[in-house]
Residue, then its C-alpha position, 0 to 999 in steps of 0.5 A: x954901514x946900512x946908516x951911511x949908505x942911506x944917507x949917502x942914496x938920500x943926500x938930496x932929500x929934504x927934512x921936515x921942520x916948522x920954520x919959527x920966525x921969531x920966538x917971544x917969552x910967551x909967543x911963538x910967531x910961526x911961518x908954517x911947515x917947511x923942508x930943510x934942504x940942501x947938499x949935506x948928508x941928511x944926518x948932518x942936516x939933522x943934526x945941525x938943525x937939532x943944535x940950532x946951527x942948520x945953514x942952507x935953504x928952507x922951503x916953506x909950505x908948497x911954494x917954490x920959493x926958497x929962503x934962507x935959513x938966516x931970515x929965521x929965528x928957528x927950525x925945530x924938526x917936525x917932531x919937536x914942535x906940536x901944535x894944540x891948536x891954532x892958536x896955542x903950541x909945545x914947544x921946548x917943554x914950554x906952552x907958547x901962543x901962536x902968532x901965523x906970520x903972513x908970507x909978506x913978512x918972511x923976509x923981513x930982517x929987522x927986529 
C-alpha cells in the first residue's frame, strides 16, 4: 500500500540513469548523466529501464533540452554503472573504456 501511494504522489519524479550512446565489445561511448522522465508510474519506469525497454524523454546533464530515448543504445540506472575513472568503467560485470560523446553528436542516428 504505502509503495503504491509513493508512486502515485511521485509519478512526475524523474529517475537517474546514465545515457549510453552506443556500447562496443570494449568501449562504452557515454553521453553523461541524465534523468528519466515521463507520465508513468516511477515503478514502471524503473522497471522499464532495468529490462532495457524504457520509451519517453531523457534529460541529460543540467540542460533543458529533452530527447528521446530512441536516439540511445542504453540507460542503466545510476546504480548500475560505476565509473572508475574518466577514462575506464563497470558496467554488466564487465570493464569498458570510455568514450565522452560530445553534445553535437547526441542526436545522431545512424551507425
Amino acid at each position: 500500500m504505502l509503495k503504491w501511494l509513493q508512486d502515485r504522489l511521485s509519478r512526475r519524479q524523474s529517475i537517474a540513469i546514465w545515457v549510453v550512446k552506443q556500447l562496443d565489445d570494449t568501449t562504452l561511448h557515454l553521453c553523461g548523466r541524465g534523468m528519466a522522465e515521463g507520465t508513468e508510474r516511477i515503478s514502471h519506469r524503473r522497471s522499464a529501464l532495468a529490462h532495457g525497454t524504457f520509451v519517453g524523454p531523457v534529460r541529460i546533464g543540467e540542460h533543458h533540452e529533452v530527447w528521446h530515448s530512441d536516439l540511445f543504445a542504453r540507460l542503466p540506472l545510476r546504480d548500475e554503472l560505476r565509473l572508475i575513472d574518466e577514462r575506464e568503467a563497470e558496467y554488466a560485470g564487465r570493464r569498458y573504456y570510455v568514450s565522452w560523446v560530445p553534445e553535437r553528436c547526441w542526436n545522431f542516428q545512424a551507425r
